[in-house]
N, C-alpha and C positions, 0 to 999 in steps of 0.2 A: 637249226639242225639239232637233232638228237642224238647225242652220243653215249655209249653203255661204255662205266669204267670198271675197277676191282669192286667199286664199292656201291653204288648207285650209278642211274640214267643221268646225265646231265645235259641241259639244253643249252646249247653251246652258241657260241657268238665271237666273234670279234673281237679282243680285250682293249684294241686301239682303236674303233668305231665307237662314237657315242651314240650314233643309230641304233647299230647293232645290239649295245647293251639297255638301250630304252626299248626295245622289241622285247628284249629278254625280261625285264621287268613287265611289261604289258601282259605276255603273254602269263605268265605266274599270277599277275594281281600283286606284285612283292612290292613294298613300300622302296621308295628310291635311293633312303637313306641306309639304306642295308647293305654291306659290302658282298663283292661277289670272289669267287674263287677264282685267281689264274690258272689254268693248266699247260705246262712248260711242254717242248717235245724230251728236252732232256736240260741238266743240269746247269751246261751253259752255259743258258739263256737267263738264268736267275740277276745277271748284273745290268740286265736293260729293263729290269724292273723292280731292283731292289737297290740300296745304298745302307755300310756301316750294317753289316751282315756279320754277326758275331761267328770267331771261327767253332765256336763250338755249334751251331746252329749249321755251317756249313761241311761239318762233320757228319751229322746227324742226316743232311739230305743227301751226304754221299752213300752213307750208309745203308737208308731206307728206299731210294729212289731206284727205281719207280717202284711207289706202294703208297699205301694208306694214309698217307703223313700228308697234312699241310700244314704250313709255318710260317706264322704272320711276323714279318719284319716293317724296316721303315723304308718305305716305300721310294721311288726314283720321283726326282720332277716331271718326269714325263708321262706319269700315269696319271687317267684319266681321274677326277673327283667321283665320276659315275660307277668306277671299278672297285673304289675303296669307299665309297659311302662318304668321305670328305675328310677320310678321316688322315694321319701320317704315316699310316701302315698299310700294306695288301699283304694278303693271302696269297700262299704258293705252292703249287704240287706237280709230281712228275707221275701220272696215272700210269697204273701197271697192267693196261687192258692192249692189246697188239694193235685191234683195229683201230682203237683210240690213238696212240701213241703213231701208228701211220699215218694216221688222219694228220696230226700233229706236225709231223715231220713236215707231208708235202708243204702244211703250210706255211711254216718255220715263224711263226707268231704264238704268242699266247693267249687262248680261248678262254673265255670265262664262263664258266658250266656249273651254276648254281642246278640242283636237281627238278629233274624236268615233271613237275608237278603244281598244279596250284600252291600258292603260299601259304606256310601252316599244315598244308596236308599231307597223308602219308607218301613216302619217297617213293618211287619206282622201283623197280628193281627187272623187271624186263620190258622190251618195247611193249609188250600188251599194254600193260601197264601205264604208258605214254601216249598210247597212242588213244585210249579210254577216257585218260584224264585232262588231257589238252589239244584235244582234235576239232575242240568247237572256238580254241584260242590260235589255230594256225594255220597258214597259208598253204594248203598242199601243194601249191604250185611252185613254193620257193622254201620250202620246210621238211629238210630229209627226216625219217626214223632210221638209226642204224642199227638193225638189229645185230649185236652183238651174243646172244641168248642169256641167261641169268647171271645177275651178278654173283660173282665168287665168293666176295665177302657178304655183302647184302647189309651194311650200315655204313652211315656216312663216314670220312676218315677223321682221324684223330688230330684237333688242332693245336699244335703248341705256339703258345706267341715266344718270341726270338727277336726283342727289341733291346736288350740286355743280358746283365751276365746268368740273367735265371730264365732257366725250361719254365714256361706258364702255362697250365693245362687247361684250356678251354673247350674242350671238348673232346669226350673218351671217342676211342674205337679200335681199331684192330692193332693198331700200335700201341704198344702199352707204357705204363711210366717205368716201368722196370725196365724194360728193351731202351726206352730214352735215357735212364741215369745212365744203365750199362756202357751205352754207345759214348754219349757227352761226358761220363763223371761227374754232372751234377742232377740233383736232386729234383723234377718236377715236384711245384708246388699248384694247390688249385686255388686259380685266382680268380675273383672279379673284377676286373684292371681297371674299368669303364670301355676298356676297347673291344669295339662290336664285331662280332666274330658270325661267322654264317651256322645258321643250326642252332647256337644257343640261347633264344628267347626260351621264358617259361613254359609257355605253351606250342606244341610244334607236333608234326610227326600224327596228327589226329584225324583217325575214320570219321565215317558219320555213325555211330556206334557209341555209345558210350564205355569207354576204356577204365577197367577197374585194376589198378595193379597193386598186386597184393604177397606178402611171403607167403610163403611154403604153407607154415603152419597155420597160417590163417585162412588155408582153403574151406575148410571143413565148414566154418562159419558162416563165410562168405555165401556158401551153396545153400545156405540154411534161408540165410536172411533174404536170398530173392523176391524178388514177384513172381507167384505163378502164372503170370499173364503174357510172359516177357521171351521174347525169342535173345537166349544167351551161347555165347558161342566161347571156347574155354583156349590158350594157349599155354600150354606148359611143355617142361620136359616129359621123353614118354616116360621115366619111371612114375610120373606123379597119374596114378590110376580118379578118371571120372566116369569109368563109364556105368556105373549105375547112378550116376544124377540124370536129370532131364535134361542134357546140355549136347550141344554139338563141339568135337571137337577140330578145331580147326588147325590147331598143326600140332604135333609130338616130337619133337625133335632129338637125338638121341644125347647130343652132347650142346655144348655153346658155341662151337661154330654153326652147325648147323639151326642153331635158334637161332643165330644172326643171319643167315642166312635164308632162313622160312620168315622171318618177322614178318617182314611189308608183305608179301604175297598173302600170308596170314590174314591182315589187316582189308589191304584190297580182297580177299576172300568174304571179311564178315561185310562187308557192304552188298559184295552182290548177294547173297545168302539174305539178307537185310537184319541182318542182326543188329539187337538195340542194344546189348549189354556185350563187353569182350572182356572176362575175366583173362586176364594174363598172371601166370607166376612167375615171381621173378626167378632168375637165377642165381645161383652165387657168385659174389660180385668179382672174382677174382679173372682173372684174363679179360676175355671180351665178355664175361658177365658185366662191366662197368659199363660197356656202352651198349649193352641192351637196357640194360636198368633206365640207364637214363634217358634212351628212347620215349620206352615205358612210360615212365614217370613224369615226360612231359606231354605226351600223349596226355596220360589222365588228367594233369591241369586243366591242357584245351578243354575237357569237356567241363571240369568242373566250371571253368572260367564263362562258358555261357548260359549256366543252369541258373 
């Protein structure tokens, strides 16, 4: 099943089926050692699948929940090796989408909804979406789409790990580190723990396009140095004027929520359009400029990474 949250689509399954979440990996292509995200119906639930939950982390989910936050603690015995990747932690979050969140309730379990797209590739952000990039990996007959209509936020949630007495930012998004010290009183730091977190390899989040992300000031160049042979599709804020280059522009967004919100559709836009080049400008990194950036910027790995 497909479920649409605050933040992205997620292909939902079972988090106490190990069936269930080997479907989940199947149908992705997603390597097995990768952990997957719980999704709670409400707060709860967090004690039949976490243990030694620091109270500032259980602050912080009273706080946020239900919203954009997931936060990897040490994990119960009872959780699956398939859920957390093998590791002594899982992922946890209470999604702030209704139909989601009912879906939840009736089932009074926790789902694992790693984003319902091939691995590596760009996230969903509405059933179109889902139903384009994973319809030749699922069952119609036992494989809902819920359409929910477009995600609100439109980037993945923000992960902090919560295995100690420090906020560990593993991954930006709508929740920000200021909103986190604010709430805890302490300081997120960004770390590389070794502990594998969903969303944060190098490479992630990539069209079949080649993704160039670039500042502000370095457009002008950028435009310069193309190929004129090359179908380029451009994503920036709308103050950043292109329309006298030879470029399609694929989305203008006015502020940074709303480029967090256009990103993926942006993205699924330059593939059907078949564009080979996606100049993206970054935005300023402040709010959820952090986690489009690094969207972005891993985007453009991926592509470097197979040139």
């Amino acid at each position: 099943m497909a479920l649409p949250t605050e933040t992205v689509y997620g292909l939902a399954g079972d988090a106490t089926s190990a069936s269930a979440i080997a479907r989940i990996f199947a149908a992705k292509g997603r390597p097995t050692n990768h952990p997957v995200i719980v999704h709670l119906p409400d707060q709860s639930h967090v004690d039949r699948w976490a243990v030694d939950t620091p109270q500032w982390a259980t602050d912080l989910m009273s706080q946020v929940w239900p919203g954009p936050l997931t936060v990897i603690v040490p994990r119960a015995p009872s959780v699956l090796d398939a859920v957390t990747g093998g590791q002594s932690t899982v992922g946890l979050r209470v999604p702030a989408h209704p139909l989601t969140l009912e879906v939840l309730g009736q089932l009074d379990t926790g789902v694992a909804a790693p984003s319902a797209n091939r691995y590596g590739r760009v996230s969903p952000t509405t059933a179109v979406h889902v139903v384009a990039e994973l319809s030749a990996h699922l069952d119609p007959e036992r494989d809902l789409v819920l359409d929910g209509g477009p995600c609100p936020v439109g980037v993945e949630s923000t992960i902090i790990g919560a295995w100690d007495d420090v906020p560990r930012l593993l991954r930006p998004g709508a929740v920000t580190t200021q909103r986190v010290a604010s709430i805890t009183g302490r300081q997120p730091v960004t770390t590389s723990s070794g502990v594998r977190a969903p969303g944060t390899t190098a490479t992630h989040y990539s069209p079949s396009a080649n993704v160039v992300a670039i500042e502000r000031d370095d457009l002008e160049a950028t435009l310069e140095d193309l190929p004129g042979d090359k179908k380029v599709g451009v994503i920036a804020l709308a103050d950043v004027d292109t329309s006298a280059q030879p470029v399609t522009r694929l989305s203008s967004p006015g502020d940074q929520e709303e480029y967090a919100q256009t990103l993926y559709a942006a993205l699924h836009q330059a593939d059907i359009s078949g564009m080979e080049i996606v100049i993206a400008v970054l935005p300023p990194p402040g709010g959820l400029g952090a986690a489009i950036r690094d969207r972005l910027r891993r985007a453009a790995a991926a592509e470097r990474a197979v040139q």
